[in-house]
N, C-alpha and C positions, 0 to 999 in steps of 0.2 A: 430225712432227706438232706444230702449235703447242699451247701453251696453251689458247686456246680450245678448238680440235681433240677435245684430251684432256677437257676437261670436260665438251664435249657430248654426246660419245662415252659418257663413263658415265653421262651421265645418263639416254639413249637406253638401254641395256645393264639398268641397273635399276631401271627402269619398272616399279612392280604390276601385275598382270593388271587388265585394264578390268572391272569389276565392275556390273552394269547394278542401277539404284536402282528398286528394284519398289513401294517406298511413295511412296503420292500423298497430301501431305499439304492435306487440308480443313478450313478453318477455321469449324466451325459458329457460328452466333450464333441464340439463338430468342428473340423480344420476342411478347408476347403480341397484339401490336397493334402491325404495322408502319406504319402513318400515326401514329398517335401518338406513337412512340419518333420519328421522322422531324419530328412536328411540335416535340417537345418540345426537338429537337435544334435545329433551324433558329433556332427560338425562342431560345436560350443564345448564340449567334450572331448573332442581330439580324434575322435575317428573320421572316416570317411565312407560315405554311401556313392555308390554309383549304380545306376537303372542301367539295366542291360535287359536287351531281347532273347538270348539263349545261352547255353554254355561254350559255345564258340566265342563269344565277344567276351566273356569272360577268363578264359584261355587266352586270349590273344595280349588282355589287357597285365594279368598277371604274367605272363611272358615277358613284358613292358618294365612291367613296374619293379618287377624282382630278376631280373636277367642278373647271371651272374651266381645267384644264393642256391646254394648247395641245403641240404638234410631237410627237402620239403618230404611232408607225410600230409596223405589227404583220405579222409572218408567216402568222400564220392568219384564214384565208377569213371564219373566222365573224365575226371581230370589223375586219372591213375598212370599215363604217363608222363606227367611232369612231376612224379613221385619218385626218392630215391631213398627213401630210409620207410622201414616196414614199421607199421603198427603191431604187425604180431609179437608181441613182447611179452615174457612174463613178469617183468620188475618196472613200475611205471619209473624207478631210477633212470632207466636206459633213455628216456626221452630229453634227459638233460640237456643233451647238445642238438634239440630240433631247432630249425631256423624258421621255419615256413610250417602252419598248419591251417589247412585247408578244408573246413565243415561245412556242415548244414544246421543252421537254426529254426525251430519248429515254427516262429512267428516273432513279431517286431512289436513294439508301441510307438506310438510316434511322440507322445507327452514326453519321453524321456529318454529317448532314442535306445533302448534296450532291445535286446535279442535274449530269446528264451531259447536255449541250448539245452535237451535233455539226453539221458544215455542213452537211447536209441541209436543216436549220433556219432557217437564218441565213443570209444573203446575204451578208453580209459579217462577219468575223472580230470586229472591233470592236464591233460590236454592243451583246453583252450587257456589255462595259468602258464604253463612249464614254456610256451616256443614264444619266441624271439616276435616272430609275427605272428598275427592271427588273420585267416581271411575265412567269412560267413558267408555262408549264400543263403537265401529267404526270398520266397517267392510272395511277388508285389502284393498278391489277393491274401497275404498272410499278415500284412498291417494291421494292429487294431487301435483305437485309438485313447485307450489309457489303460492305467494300470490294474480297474476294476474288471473293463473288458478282459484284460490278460488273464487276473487270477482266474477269473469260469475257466478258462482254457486248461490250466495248470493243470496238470493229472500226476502228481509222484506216484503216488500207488499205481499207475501202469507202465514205468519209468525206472522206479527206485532214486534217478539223484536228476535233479537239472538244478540249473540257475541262470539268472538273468546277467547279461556282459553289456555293460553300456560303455564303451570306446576304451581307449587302452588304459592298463595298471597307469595307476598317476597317485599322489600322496604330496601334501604340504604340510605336514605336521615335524619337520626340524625347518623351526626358524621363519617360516613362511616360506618357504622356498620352493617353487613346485618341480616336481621332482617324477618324469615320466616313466615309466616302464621299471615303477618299484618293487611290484610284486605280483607282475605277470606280464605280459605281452608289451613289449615297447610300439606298438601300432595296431591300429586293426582297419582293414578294410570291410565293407559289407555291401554285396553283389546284389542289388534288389531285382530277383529273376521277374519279368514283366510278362 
């Protein structure tokens, strides 16, 4: 018997008995007001939350905010005429020059003001990185309230890709210097549908 032989041999030999782990551990979090801890959070972050009661108040405010900005693309039905550049694209290249893009988030955390954006959503992957703005719409009863809550939610296997967007590209890594909209969206708004 080699060397090896001998080692693995005892180490197979005195193995503890399998002992089965009966605590499941939960991590509770309670905020009196989950859009507000979520708002207040996004906000420390650079983004911005606004509670709105339908997709009209949110049409009216993005009409507001972005008057002017030309090459919006949006996924949702309701807001398809203040659309002017198509998704339908075969080379995610071509989104280079979006100004404006306009989703749906499956659901929010309020711990860390993230939105979980999966392909359902999104046509293409690049999407919520590649345009100039970003704006999220997330319906209020879709808050949870951390990040333990969120993963149960997480489903990629029925998906294929998501990720979590907590307020715009930002980087301070030359010199300290903070540095917004490095490597992805220079803003993001998020529409909390109530």
């Amino acid at each position: 018997m080699s060397s090896r032989e001998k080692i693995l041999s005892a180490i197979k030999t005195n193995q503890p008995d399998y002992q089965k782990l009966d605590v499941q551990f939960k991590f509770e979090t309670v905020y009196d007001d989950l859009f507000n801890k979520f708002s207040e959070i996004l906000s420390f972050v650079g983004g911005k939350a606004i509670e709105v009661k339908n997709f009209d108040e949110i049409k009216a405010d993005i009409q507001s905010h972005y008057s002017g900005v030309t090459r919006i693309a949006t996924t949702i039905a309701e807001f398809s005429d203040l659309a002017d550049f198509s998704l339908n694209i075969a080379d995610p290249h071509d989104l280079e020059t979006l100004n404006l893009a306009i989703i749906e988030g499956d659901f929010a955390v309020a711990e860390n003001g993230a939105i979980w954006v999966s392909e359902k959503h999104i046509p293409h992957r690049v999407l919520p990185m590649i345009t100039q703005y970003l704006v999220i719409v997330v319906k209020k009863s879709e808050i949870v309230t951390n990040m333990h809550r969120a993963y149960e939610r997480v489903k990629v296997d029925d998906t294929g890709f998501g990720t979590f967007i907590s307020g715009p590209s930002k980087t301070a890594d030359i010199e300290q210097s903070l540095v917004i909209g490095a490597h992805g969206a220079r803003g993001l708004t998020v529409y909390v549908l109530g």
